[in-house]
N, C-alpha and C positions, 0 to 999 in steps of 0.2 A: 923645315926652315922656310919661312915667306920670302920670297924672292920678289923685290920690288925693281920695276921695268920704270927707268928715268929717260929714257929716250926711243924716241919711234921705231917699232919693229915689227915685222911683218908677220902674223899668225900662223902662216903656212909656209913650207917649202918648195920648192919647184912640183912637187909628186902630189901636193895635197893633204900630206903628211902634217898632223901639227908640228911649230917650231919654235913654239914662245910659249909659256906658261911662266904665271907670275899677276902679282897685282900694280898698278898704279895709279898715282895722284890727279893723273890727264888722263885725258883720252890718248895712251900714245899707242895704243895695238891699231896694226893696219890691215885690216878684215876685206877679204876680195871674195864676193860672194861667188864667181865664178868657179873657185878652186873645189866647192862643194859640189860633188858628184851626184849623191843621194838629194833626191829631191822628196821622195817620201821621208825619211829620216830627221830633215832639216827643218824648223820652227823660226821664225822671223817674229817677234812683237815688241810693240810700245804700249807701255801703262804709264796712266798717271792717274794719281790720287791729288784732291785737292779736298782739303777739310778748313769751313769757315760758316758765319752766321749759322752753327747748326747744327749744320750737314756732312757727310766724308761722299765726294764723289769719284768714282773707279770708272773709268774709262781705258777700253783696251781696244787694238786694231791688233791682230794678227795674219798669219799665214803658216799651218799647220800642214807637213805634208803636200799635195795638192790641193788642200781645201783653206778656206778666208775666214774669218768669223770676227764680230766686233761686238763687242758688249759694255753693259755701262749699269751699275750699280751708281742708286741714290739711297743713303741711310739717314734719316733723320735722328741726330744723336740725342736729341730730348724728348721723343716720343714714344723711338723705337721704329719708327715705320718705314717699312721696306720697299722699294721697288727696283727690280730688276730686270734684264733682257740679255742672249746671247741671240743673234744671228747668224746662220754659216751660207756660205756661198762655195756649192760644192767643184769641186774640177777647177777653180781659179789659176791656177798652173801657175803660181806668181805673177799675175797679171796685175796685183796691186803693185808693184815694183818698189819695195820699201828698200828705202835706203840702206847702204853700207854700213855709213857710219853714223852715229848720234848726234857729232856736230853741227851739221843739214842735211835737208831732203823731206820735203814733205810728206803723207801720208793719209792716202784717199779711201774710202771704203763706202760703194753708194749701190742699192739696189731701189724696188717700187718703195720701201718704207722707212728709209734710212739714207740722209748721209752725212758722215760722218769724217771732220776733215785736222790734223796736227799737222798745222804749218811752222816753219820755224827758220826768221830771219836773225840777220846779222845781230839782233840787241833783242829781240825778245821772242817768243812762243803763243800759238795763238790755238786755241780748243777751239770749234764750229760746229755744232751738230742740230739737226732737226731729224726726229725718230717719232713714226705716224703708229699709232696704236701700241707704246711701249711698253704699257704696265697698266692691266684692267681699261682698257679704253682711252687711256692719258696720251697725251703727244709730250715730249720731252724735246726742250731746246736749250741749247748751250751757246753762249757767247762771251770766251773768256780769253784775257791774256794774261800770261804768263812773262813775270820778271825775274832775273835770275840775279840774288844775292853775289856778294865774295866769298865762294865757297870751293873745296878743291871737290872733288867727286872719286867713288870709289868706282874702279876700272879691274876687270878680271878676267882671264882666260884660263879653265880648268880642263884639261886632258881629261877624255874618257877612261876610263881602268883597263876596256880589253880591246879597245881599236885604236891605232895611232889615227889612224882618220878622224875621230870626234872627239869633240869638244864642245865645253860651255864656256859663253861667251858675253859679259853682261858689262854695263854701266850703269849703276846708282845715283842718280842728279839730286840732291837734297835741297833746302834752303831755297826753293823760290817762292813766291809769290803767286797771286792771282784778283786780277778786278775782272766782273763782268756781272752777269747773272745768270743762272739756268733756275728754269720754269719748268714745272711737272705736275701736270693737270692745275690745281686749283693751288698749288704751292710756289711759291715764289723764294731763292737764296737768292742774296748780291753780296757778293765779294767785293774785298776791300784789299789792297797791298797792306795797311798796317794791322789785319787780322787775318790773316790765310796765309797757309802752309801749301804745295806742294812739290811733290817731287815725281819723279819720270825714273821707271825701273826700263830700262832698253834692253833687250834678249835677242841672242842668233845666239842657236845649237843644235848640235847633230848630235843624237845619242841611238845607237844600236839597242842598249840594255835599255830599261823602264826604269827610272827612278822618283821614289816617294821624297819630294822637295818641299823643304820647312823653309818658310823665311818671318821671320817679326822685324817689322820697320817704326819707326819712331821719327816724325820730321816737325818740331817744335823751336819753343824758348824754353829755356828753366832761367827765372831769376836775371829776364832782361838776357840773357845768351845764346846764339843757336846753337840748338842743339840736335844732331840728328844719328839714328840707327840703324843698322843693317848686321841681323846674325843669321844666316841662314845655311842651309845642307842637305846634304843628300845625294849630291851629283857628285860623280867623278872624283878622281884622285885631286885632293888642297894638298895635299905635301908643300909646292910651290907658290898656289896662293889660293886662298880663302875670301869668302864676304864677307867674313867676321870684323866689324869694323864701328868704330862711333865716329860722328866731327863735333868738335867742340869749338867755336868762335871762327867756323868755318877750315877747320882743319883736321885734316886726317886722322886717327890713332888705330892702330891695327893692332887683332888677336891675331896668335899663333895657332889657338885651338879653343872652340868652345864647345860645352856639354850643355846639349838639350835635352830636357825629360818632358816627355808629355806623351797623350796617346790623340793621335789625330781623328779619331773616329769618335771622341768624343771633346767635340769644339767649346763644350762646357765647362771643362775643368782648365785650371790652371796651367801654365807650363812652367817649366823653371830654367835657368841658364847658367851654367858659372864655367870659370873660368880662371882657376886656384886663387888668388887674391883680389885678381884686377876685377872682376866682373860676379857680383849674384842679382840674378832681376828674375824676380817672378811678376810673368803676366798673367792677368786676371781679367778674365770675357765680362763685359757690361751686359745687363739686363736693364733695359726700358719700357716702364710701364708692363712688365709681364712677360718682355719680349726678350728674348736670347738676341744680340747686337751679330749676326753670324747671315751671309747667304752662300749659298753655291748656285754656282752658275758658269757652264762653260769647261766644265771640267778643273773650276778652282773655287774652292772656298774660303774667304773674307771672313775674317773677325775682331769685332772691334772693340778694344779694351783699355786697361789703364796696365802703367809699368810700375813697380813698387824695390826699392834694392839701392845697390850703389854700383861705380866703379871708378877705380882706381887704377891708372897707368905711371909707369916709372916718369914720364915728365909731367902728369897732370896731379890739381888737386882730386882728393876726394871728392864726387858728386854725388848727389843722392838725391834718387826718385824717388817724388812720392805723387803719385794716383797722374802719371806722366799717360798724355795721349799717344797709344799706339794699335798697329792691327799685325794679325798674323794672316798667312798665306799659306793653304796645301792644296798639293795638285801634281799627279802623276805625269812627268817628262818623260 
């Protein structure tokens, strides 16, 4: 049973023990990164994807362990053409100091070839980057901000299965926007707020075990409405709550349980998703110009696709995808 958390509570107990497991509409889990012991163990990251004029750009700043890494995927969604970069910055011992919470706190990430900056005030979010030698000889710059719709956000805290100490710990931001431009070698996007989509996957978690983690996200319109998706798995006991979830008109609708088929070792083939009446979506990887729409990089692999299916929830109508922009996500936590 999904246990949804309507008022602010505290993730941990006095011991460090988790204390809250459950999903919600807000950001209401109140994460105190000091209660986290393991410092090898514990993962810190912010992603954002923003897809417009084109383009799907994946930007991420982490902190892994004792080690930093930021990386940034450019895919050109009508040519096919790839460019990528991860960077690590090893022993950083959380010297990048990422914040607690999603709400604020900005996030810095700068070596001789790179820096790389997610700032974030009281009304909007701001991308920064300049990256020297990113991809075959290209310098990569970004100068973008981010406006955030009416929308509620999915919020989750999953208990480990065999340590009360770990947990996963995430916020899904759907529904915003993006104006600016980034530049990549001889290629030029500009982003517009009335045609761009992104959204901000937020991560802190400590896991003992290794887990193979699926996620397909979805952050569009269908038919003039926002629309956005997050089914993902693989971590930790959802008994209590899951990121199985859509928003529709910027609101919430929650799965109890969904079934993923696919085989992640081959990023080619389809996946499928269901979830007895409410839910069948099969995604289907894009090829452009000859090119599988797919990179790894960083110990995650991006694919980018369309969504084709329906679903149906007890207070919603029927909707139904068809050739719906979306990407999938695998990557060993």
């Amino acid at each position: 049973m999904q246990r949804e958390i309507n008022t602010e509570k505290s993730i941990f107990d006095a011991n460090g023990k988790l204390s809250c497991a459950g999903y919600s509409r807000e950001p209401n889990f109140l994460f105190d990164k000091s209660m986290v012991k393991n410092r090898f163990t514990f993962t810190e990251r912010d992603s954002y994807m923003i897809v417009g004029d084109g383009a799907a750009i994946y930007l991420s700043v982490a902190e892994k362990g004792v080690n930093a890494e930021v990386t940034a995927v450019i895919v050109d969604l009508n040519t096919g053409e790839q460019d990528f970069r991860t960077l690590k910055k090893y022993m950083s011992l959380g010297k990048l100091s990422m914040p607690a919470s999603s709400k604020n706190g900005d996030v810095t990430f700068t070596d001789t070839r790179v820096g790389m900056n997610f700032s974030n005030t009281a009304l909007n979010r701001y991308i920064r980057c300049e990256f020297v030698d990113f991809y075959k000889e290209k310098t990569l710059y970004i100068n973008l901000e981010l406006s955030q719709k009416p929308c509620e956000s999915m919020n989750v805290v999953i208990p480990a299965k065999n340590n009360p100490k770990g947990f996963f710990h995430k916020r899904f931001m759907p529904a915003m926007c993006a104006s600016g431009v980034v530049r990549c070698g001889g290629a030029e996007y500009n982003f517009t707020k009335d045609s761009s989509f992104a959204s901000l996957d937020w991560q802190r978690y400590s896991l003992s075990e290794k887990s193979c983690y699926h996620a397909l996200y979805s952050n569009t319109e269908i038919d003039g409405r926002q629309f956005a998706l997050c089914l993902a798995g693989g971590v930790g006991d959802t008994s209590q709550g899951s990121e199985n979830c859509f928003f529709l008109d910027g609101v919430l609708h929650k799965f109890a349980s969904v079934k993923a088929l696919g085989k992640e070792e081959r990023p080619d083939k389809p996946w499928k998703f269901t979830a007895g009446s409410a839910l069948e979506l099969t995604f289907k990887p894009l090829i452009k110009s000859g090119k599988l729409l797919c990179v790894t990089t960083g110990g995650k692999t991006l694919v980018f696709g369309e969504l084709y299916g329906f679903i149906k929830q007890i207070d919603t109508e029927k909707l139904y995808l068809d050739a719906v922009p979306a990407h999938m996500e695998f990557s060993i936590i």
